[in-house]
C-alpha positions as CSV (number, residue, x, y, z in Angstrom):
1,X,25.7,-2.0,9.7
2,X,25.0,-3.3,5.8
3,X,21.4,-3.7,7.0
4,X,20.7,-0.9,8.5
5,X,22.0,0.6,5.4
6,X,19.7,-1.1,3.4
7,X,17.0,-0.5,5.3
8,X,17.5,3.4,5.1
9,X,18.1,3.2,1.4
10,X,14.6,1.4,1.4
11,X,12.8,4.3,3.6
12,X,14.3,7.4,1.5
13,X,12.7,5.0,-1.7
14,X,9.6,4.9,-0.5
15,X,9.8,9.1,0.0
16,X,11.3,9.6,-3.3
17,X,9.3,10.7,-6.0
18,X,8.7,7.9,-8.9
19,X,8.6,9.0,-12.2
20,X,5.5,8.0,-14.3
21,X,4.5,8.4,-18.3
22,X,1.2,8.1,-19.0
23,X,-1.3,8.6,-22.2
24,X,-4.5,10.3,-22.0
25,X,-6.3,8.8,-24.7
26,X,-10.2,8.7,-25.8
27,X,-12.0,9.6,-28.9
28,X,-12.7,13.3,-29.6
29,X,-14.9,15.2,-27.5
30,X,-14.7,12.7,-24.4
31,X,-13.4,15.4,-21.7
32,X,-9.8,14.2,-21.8
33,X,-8.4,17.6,-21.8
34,X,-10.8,19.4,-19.4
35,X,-9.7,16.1,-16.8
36,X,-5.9,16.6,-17.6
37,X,-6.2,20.4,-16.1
38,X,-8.9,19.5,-13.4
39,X,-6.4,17.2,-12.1
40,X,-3.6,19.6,-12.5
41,X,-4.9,22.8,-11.6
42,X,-8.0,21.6,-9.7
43,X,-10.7,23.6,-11.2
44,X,-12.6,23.5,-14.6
45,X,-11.1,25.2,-18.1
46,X,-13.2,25.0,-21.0
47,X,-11.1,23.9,-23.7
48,X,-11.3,23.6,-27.3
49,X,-10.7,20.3,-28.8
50,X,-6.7,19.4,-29.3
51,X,-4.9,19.2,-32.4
52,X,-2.0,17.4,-31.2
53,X,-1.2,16.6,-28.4
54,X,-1.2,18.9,-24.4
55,X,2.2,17.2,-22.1
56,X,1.5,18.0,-18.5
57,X,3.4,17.2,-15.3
58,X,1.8,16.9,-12.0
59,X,2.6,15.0,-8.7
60,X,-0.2,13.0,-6.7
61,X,0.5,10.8,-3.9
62,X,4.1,11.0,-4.6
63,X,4.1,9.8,-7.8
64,X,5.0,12.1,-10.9
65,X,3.1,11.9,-13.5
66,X,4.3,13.1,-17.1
67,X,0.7,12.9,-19.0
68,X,0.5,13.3,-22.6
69,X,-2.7,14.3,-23.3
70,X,-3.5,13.3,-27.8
71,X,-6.1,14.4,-29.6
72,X,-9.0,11.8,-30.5
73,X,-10.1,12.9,-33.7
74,X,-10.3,10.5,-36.4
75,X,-7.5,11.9,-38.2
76,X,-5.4,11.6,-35.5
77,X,-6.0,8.1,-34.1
78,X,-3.4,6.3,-35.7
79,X,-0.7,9.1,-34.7
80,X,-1.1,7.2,-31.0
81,X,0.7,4.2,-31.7
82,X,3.7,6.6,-32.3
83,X,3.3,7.2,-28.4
84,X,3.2,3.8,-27.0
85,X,6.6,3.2,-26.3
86,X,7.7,3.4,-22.6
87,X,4.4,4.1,-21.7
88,X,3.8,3.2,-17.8
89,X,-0.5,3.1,-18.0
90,X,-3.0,4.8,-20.4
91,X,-6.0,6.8,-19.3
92,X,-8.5,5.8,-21.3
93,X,-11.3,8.5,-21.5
94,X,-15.0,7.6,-22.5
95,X,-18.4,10.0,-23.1
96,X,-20.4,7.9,-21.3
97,X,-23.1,10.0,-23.0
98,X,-22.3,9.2,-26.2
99,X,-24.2,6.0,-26.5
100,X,-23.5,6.0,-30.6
101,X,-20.0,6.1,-30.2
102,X,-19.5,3.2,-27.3
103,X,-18.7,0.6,-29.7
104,X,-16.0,2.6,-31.6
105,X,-14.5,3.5,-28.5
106,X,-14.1,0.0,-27.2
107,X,-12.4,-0.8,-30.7
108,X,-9.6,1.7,-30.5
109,X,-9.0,0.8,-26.6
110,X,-8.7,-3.0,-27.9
111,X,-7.0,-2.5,-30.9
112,X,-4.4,-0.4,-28.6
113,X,-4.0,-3.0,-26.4
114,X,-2.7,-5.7,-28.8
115,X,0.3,-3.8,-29.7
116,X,3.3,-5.3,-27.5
117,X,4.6,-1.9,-26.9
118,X,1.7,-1.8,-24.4
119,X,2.0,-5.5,-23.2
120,X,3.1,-4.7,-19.1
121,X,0.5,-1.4,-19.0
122,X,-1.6,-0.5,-16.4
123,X,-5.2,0.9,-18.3
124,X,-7.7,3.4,-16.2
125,X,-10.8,3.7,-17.8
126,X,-12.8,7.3,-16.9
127,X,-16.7,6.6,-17.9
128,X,-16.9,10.7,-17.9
129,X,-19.8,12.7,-18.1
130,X,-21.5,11.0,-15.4
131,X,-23.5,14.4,-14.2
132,X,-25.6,13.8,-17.3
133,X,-28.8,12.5,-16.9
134,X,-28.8,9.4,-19.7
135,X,-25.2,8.7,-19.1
136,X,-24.5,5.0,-19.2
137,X,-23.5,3.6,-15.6
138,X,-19.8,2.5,-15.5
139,X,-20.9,-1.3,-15.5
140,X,-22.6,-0.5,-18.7
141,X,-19.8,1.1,-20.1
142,X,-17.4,-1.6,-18.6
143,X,-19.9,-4.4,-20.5
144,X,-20.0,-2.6,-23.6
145,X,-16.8,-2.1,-23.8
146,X,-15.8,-5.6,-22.6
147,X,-13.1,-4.2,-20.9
148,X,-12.3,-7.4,-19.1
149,X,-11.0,-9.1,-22.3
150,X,-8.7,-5.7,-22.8
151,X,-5.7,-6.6,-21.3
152,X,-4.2,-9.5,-18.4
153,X,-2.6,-6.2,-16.9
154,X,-4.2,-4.1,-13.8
155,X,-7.2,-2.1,-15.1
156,X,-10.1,0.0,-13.2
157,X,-12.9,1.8,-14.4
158,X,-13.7,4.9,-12.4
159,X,-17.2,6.7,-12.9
160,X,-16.4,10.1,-13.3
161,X,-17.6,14.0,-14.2
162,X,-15.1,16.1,-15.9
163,X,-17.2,19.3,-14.8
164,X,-17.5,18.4,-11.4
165,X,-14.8,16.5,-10.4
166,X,-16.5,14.0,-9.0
167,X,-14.6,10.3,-8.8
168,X,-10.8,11.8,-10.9
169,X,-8.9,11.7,-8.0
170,X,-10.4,8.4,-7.2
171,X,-9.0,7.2,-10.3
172,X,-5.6,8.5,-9.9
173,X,-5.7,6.9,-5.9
174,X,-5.9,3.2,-8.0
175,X,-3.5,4.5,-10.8
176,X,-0.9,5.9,-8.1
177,X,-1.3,2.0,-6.5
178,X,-1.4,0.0,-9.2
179,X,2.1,2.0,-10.6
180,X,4.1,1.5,-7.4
């Protein structure tokens, strides 16, 4: 009887919603907020860049997601340390347009990494913009990033397009794996 217990308690898990915090977190300009509401509300809003920060929940593949979307201006970069803590993966967004900007881009993702407050994280990488004709290819991205000296921890890079749609929910489908 304890087993079959057990076993029940173990099916009604695997149906129960699991609760997920997550930063969405890329220099300014990168698409993070237009992916947040493509993801929650399935179609494109034109946004205007954040001051702040945008918290947003949604559910995919039974997970729940509570994403904290933080602005990637300048000014507003070292304001995401102050987020870290219980932090279950980051969303790391990158214009992979923006060939200028690769290299600082790669430097805040490493330089967020070494904190210990983000030690056990799981790290999804969105090279966005990919509908643009001299967008760098998500093995570029992943190169010039070195994004396999980031973390030990499970990390993906998904080629992606903001405007489109194209690859997000790909992403999430490793994210959603890689948190359960």
């Amino acid at each position: 009887m304890g087993s079959y217990v057990a076993k029940m308690m173990h099916v009604m898990d695997m149906f129960a919603s699991k609760k997920r915090r997550i930063l969405l977190l890329g220099l300014d300009a990168a698409g993070k907020t237009t992916i947040l509401y493509k993801i929650k509300f399935h179609e494109t809003i034109h946004t205007m860049p954040t001051i702040g920060f945008n918290v947003e929940t949604f559910t995919y593949k039974n997970v729940e997601f509570t994403a904290w979307d933080i602005g990637g201006q300048d000014k507003l970069r070292p304001l995401w340390r102050h987020y870290y803590q219980n932090t279950d993966a980051v969303i790391f967004v990158v214009d992979s347009n923006d060939h200028d900007r690769i290299k600082q881009a790669s430097d805040e993702l490493h330089r967020m990494f070494a904190e210990d407050e983000l030690r056990d994280t799981k790290l999804l990488v969105y090279a966005n913009k990919q509908d643009l004709p001299s967008a760098m290819s998500s093995s570029e991205v992943s190169n010039d990033m070195s994004l396999r000296t980031v973390t030990t921890n499970a990390w993906f890079i998904q080629p992606c397009s903001a405007m489109t749609g194209t690859g997000i929910f790909e992403g999430l489908e490793w994210l959603s794996h890689a948190l359960s």
